[in-house]
C-alpha angles and dihedrals in degrees: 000000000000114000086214085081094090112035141166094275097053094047089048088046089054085042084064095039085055104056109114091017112063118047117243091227129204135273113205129171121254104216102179095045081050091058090050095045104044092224133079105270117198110194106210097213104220100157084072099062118091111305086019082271137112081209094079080073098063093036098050088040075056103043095036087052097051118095122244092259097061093047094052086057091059138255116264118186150153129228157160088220118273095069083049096058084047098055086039109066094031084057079050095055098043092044100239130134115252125193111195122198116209133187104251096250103042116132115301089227104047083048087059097030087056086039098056100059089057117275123138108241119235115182118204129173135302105303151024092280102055092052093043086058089055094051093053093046084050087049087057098033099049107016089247127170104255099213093189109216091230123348097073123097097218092055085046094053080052102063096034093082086073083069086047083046087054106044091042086059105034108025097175092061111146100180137029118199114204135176110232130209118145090346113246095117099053086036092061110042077046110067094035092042090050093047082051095044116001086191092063122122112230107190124181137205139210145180107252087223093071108017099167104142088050095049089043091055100046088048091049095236143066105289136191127226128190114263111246119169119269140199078225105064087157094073106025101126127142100194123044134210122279099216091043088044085061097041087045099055094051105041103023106094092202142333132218147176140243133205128248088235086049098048080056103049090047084046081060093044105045078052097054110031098031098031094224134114119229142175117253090246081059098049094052093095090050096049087047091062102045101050088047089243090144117063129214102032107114108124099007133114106253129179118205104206103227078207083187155346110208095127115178103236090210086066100045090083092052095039095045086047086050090044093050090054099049092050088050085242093126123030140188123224134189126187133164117205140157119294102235130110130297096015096106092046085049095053100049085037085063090042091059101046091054077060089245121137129210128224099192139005130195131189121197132175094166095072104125090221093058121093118230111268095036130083134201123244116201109181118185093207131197098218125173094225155318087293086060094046099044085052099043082056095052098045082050102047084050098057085050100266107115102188115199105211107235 
């Protein structure tokens, strides 16, 4: 499939359809990313456009660009959630009927954020794909309108103004940091950042638990990954687009993965330091950075796209406790000792005066594996870092209490 398909014009044509409608959203400087980083990061703060997604700006690009005729017949699409809010209220404002296929655990509040502008709702299955399947079989059963979530020129076109955005405001950008699922988003702020600035650096990220635009290109074709769950639903997609996987082989400098213990640490960070909540697809730049995934920045001017912010609140407890852990800020400790008087009081007396605090504390003598007269200690610490830890573990093992961190 030819790259010429999405070119400058369009994106500057959907730059136009979009005015009044998409939200022209912040760039602040992360300072103490920066510091981190040794380089300037800019965060593009896309969670907080319309829908709390950069991907309104690809579905409304879709459903403003389709002729009356094809409206009247009705939107189909598939989503994980933030493509569907997009299609959504654009279906609302032109007064169409849109049917949205999600995956069955996708985000509560992507399912009732999508609900409230109108769709009807069809669960399928456990990931992307499954619901990507039901939306084609609707497009044949009823004549629907299929409004592809990424590999469509027109929805590209869409999500390359936030490129145009960033070069209009920072002109001297180096580098672009972008999450990747199926590739309509880097797609997109490629091929208009590199007609802006052919010098430019795109650079692309995925979850290592479905890393299927980093295999395709290394194998030189469009590949398929099994589909693991993911922090980052947003961009757990195991096929990628043909027509992304070609623009991203020609204008995507590299492409990397992130962890899912660093996407929550950078989903921690991005809520302390930057006082912002974002997905875990959104936070995938961010963890990039600051895990030096990404190689000859120091001293350039670099802008994470924050590509979206519809966090499932359900989640926030699990990913700041992940978070926690990664960053050596709560720790688990477990320690048999003997079961005899004043050892509990010793140990968290040890633990407070490492200024150190515990959360919670259990005490089990029942365990099959502990010898009688010997009980089993399990703390749940706060702790400030692996410093902290290393030396807690040391004071402890020398007053004859060896810990083993769980």
């Amino acid at each position: 499939m030819s790259t010429s398909l999405v070119t400058l014009d369009m994106v500057k044509e959907a730059q136009e359809r979009l005015k009044g409608v998409a939200q022209r959203t912040a760039i602040m400087q992360s300072t103490s990313l920066s510091e981190r980083c040794g380089c300037e990061v800019h965060l593009k703060m896309e969670n907080f456009q319309r829908t709390g997604s950069f991907k309104l700006r690809g579905a409304y690009n879709k459903v403003a660009s389709l002729t009356a005729e094809e409206r009247a017949r009705g939107i189909v699409a598939s989503s994980a959630g933030n493509h569907a809010q997009g299609v959504a209220l654009a279906a609302k404002e032109y007064g169409c009927k849109a049917t949205i296929c999600m995956p069955s655990n996708a985000p509560i509040a992507k399912i009732e954020a999508t609900h409230s502008y109108g769709a009807d709702i069809v669960l399928a299955g456990d990931f992307y794909a499954d619901a990507y399947e039901k939306a084609c079989a609707l497009e044949k059963e009823k004549g629907f309108t299929f409004c592809h979530p990424f590999d469509d020129p027109v929805v590209i076109a869409g999500q390359g103004t936030i490129g145009l955005e960033i070069l209009d405001e920072l002109p001297d950008t180096d580098v672009i940091v972008v999450p990747i699922g199926g590739g309509g988003l880097i797609s997109g702020i490629a091929v208009a950042a590199k007609a802006v600035k052919p010098d430019i650096r795109i650079i692309g990220v995925q979850t290592q638990n479905m890393p299927s635009m980093q295999q395709s290109v290394a194998a030189g074709k469009v590949t398929t990954v099994p589909a693991l769950k993911s922090l980052a639903d947003g961009i757990a997609v195991g096929t990628p687009g043909t027509l992304t996987f070609d623009i991203v082989s020609k204008y995507v400098d590299e492409v990397v993965t992130v962890s899912e213990a660093e996407i929550a640490e950078s989903i921690l960070f991005l809520l302390e330091r930057v006082k912002t909540a974002v997905e875990g697809a959104g936070a995938c730049p961010v963890a990039a950075l600051m895990n030096n995934k990404i190689n000859h920045i120091e001293g350039k001017k670099v802008v994470a796209l924050v590509s979206g912010g519809n966090i499932d609140v359900n989640m926030i407890d699990r990913i700041i406790n992940n978070g926690l852990v990664k960053s050596w800020r709560r720790a688990y400790f477990d320690i048999v000792v003997q079961d005899k008087p004043h050892v509990l009081s010793t140990i968290t007396g040890l633990v407070s005066d490492s200024n150190a605090n515990i959360l919670s504390i259990y005490h089990d003598r029942s365990q099959r594996d502990i010898e009688v007269g010997y009980v089993h200690v399990a703390l749940e610490i706060e702790t400030m870092n692996e410093k902290h830890v290393q030396n807690l573990l040391t004071t402890l093992a020398e007053h004859g209490f060896p810990a083993v961190l769980r």
